[in-house]
N, C-alpha and C positions, 0 to 999 in steps of 0.2 A: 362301375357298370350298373345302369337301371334295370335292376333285375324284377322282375314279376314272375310270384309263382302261384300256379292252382292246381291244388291237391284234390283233386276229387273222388267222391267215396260213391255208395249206390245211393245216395239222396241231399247230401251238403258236398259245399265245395270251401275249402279253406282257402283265404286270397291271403297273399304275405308279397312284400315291397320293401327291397333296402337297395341300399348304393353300395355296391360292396368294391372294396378295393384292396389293394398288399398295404401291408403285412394281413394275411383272413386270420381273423384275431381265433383264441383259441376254444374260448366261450362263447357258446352260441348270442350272436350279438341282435340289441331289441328294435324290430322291426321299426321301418319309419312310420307304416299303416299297415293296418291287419284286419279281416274283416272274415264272417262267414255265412255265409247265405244255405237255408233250408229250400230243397228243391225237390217234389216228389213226380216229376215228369209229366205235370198236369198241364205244362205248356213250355215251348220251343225253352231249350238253354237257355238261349240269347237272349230270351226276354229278363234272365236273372242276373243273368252277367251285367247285360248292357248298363246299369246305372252304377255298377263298381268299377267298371272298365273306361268308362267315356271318362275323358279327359286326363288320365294318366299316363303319362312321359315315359312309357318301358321302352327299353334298348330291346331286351330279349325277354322274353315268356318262358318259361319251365313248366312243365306239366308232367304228374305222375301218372304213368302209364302202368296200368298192374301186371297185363300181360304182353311181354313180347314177343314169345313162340318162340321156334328154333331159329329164325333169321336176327333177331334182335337180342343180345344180350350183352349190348353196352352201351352208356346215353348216344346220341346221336341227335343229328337237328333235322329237323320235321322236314320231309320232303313228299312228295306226292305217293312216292313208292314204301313211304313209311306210313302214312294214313293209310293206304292199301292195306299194310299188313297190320295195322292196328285195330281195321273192321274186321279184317281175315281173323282173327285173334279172339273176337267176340264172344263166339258162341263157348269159350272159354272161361272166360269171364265177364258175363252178360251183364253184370249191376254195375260192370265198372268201365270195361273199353265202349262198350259206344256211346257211355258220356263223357268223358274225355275227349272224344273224336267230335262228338258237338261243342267243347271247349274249345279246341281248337281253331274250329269253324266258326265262334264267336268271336275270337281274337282277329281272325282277318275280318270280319265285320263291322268290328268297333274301331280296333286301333291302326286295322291298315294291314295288306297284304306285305310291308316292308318291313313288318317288323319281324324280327327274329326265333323262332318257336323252338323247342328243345325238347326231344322225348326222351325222361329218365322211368327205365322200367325199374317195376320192383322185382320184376326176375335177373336182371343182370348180377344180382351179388351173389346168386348162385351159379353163375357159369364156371364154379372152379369146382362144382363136385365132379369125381370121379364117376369112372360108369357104372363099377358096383354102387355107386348111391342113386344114380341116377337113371339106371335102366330098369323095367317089369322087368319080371319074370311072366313071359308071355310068350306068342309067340315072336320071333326076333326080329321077324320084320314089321311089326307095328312101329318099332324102331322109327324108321325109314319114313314110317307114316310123321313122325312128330311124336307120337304117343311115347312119352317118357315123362321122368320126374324135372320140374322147371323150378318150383318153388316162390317163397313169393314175401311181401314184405323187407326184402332184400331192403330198401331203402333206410327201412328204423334198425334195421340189423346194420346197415355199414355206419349210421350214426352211434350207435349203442358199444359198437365195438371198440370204434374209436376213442371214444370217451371213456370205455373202461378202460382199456389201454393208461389215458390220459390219468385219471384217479389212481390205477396199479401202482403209476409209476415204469410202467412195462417191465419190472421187477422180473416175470419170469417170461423167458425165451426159449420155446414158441410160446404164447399164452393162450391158453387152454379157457375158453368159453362157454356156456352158457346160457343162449338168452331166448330170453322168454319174453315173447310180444303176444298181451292179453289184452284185448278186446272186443270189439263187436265181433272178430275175426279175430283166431289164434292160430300161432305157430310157435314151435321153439325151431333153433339154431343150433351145429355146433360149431363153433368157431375155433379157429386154429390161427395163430401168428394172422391173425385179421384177414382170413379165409375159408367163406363156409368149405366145410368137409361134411355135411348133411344135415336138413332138414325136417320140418310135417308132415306138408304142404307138399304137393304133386304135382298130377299133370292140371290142377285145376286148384284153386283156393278149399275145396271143399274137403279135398284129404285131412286126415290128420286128427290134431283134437278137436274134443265138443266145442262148440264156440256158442255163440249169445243163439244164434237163428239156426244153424247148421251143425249138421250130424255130425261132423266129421268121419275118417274110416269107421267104417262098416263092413260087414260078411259078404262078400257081391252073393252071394245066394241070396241073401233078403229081397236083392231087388228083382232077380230072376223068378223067385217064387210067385211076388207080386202080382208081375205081370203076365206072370202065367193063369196064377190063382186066384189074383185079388181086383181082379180088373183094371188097374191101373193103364196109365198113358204114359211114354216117358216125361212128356209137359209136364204132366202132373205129381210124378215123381221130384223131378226137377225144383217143381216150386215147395212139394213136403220137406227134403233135406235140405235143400236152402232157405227156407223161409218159416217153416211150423217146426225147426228143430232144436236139436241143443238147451240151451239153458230152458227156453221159451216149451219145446215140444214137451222136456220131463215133468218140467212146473207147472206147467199150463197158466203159466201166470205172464210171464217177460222174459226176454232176453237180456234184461237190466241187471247186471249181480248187485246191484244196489237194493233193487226191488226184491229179488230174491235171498239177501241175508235181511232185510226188515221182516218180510215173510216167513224165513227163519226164527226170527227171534219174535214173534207169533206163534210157534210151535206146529209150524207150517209141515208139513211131512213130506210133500211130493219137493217143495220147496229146498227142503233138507236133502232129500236124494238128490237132488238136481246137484245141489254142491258138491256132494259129497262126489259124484261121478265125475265130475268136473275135476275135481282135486285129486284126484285118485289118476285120470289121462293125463293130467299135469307132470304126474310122479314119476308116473310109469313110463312116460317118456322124455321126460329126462334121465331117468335110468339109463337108458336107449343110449342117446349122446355122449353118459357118462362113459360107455363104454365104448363107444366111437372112436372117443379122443381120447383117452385112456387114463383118465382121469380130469380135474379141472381144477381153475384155480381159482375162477369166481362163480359164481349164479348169479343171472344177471335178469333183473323184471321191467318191464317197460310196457305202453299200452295205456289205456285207461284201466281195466282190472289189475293188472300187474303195477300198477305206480299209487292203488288207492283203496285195494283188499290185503288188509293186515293179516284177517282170518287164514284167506289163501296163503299168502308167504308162507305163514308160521307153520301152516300143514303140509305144505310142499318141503320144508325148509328141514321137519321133524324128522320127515323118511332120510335124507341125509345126516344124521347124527353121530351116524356109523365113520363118517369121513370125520369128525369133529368137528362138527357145523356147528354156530350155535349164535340164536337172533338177539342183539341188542336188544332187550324189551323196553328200553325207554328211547328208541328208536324207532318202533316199529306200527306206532300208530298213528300214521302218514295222511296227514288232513288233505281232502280232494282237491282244495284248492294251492295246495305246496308246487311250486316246481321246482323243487331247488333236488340234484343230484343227492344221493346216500348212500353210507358206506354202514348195515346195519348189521354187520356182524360183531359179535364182540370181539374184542383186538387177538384175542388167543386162538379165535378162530383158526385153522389153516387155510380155507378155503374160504373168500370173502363174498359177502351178499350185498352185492349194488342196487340200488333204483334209481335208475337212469330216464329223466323226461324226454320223453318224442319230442323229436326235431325234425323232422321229414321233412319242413319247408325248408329249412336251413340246409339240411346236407342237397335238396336240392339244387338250391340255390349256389352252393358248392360245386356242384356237376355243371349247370350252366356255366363258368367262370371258367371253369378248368376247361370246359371244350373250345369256349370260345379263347380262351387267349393262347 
């Protein structure tokens, strides 16, 4: 089956293209063509798609969808009434659903309204929390409204799982995860017998940890005060904690942890806090999951920060010591360009430390096959 997939993010879209068939091998296997396009919305999608898309032989299209809302939380093939809820979805996830939804809309423009389209949410691998994980404390009928916990990234969490699973050995039953997806956008996981049991990430991407641009949770007094006191607009709020926050708002420097340990090692100070907070919400929630799941059997990193900051591991890695954690150091400093899976615990370890590479086009491309055949 020719499958074509586009991962899109709030400004690049990853294009990935294989023929996949049985046996689906167990390694993420190497794309026929692969390609990424830089897109900052300065003109229609379709104008960036179109010369990656024309002339391409796909069967079906797969397209990562971040948010599904309360009606979507398992892949499905793109229907009218699914685009509906994919705009509907939007103002949830504003950097991400309505360019997918002009991805979509590029696909029937280039390759023909017969071919096959496929929405894989990244909320649907959260549809198995419970409602203590998944309900405010609020009032109860916002419920009702939608407003609850969705979660997100689901997509490199059902890859990441599997794969550790795969490296364990599935040794222990239920296996007790984990995972920690660090980049532009963070969340952690807790994963159970390869079902989240609770999350960051909320009713929106923004919950949670600090990330590269975004606050992550906050006081809701802060923002009430604001806009009582500080003149603010919600817009404007909006674009400060998504956009001027996190790594970027403390350093005043970037959202890059690249940029930001060079600037470290400069003797950067705002630079050094930025980490240091960072590292410290890393900890402190994973604490969180450890006790979710009542213990764990790996830690598990993934993400572009979490597959390519050594510094991070080893200080996230340190506060569990008390478990008998203990990092490989001739392991542990994981060149940016490595894809290759690791197992960087020392062998006495009890509890193991994987770094596991995204595959989100792959596990996509997985969900396409599986719905269709």
């Amino acid at each position: 089956m020719k499958i074509l997939v586009l991962n899109g993010g709030s400004s690049s879209f990853k294009c990935w293209f294989h023929d996949v068939g049985e046996p689906l091998p167990v390694e993420t296997p190497r794309p026929q063509w692969q390609t990424s396009i830089e897109w900052k919305g300065q003109a229609p999608l379709v104008e960036a798609l179109k010369p990656v898309l024309e002339g391409r032989q796909a069967e079906v299209v797969g397209h990562r969808i971040v948010h599904g809302g309360k009606q979507h939380r398992a892949t499905t093939l793109v229907t009218p009434e699914v685009r509906a809820a994919i705009a509907q979805e939007a103002e949830f996830a504003p950097a991400h659903n309505r360019f997918e939804l002009e991805a979509i809309e590029a696909v029937d423009r280039v390759l023909g309204p017969q071919v096959r389209q496929i929405a894989v949410f990244d909320t649907a691998f959260h549809a198995t929390l419970e409602p203590a994980a998944y309900v405010y404390p609020v009032p109860y009928g916002w419920l009702g409204e939608g407003v609850r916990r969705y979660g997100f990234h689901g997509i490199s969490y059902q890859y990441a799982a599997r794969r550790a699973a795969e490296m364990l050995g599935a040794r222990a039953h239920p296996l007790r995860l984990i995972l920690c997806h660090l980049g532009n956008g963070c969340s952690l996981a807790a994963v159970r017998d390869g079902r989240s049991v609770d999350t960051t990430m909320g009713f929106t991407p923004l919950e949670g940890l600090m990330m590269g641009t975004r606050s992550g949770s906050l006081d809701p007094g802060i923002l009430i005060y604001l806009l009582r006191h500080g003149g603010y607009t919600a817009d404007q709020l909006d674009g400060i904690l998504n956009r001027e926050s996190g790594l970027k708002g403390v350093s005043g420097l970037s959202g890059d942890m690249r940029e930001i340990l060079t600037a470290v090692a400069e003797g950067n100070q705002r630079a050094q806090l930025a980490f240091d907070i960072y590292a410290h919400r890393v900890s402190r929630e994973a604490g969180a999951m450890l006790a979710v799941l009542g213990g764990m059997d790996a830690l598990v990193f993934t993400g572009g920060v979490g597959e390519h900051c050594p510094p991070l591991r080893e200080r996230v890695c340190g506060q569990f010591a008390f478990l008998g954690l203990q990092l490989d150091s001739g392991k542990n400093a994981r060149s940016h360009s490595s894809p290759a899976d690791e197992d960087i615990a020392t062998p006495q370890s009890a509890v193991r430390v994987l770094v596991i590479h995204a595959e989100e086009e792959w596990e996509i491309a997985r969900e396409c096959y599986r719905l269709v055949t």
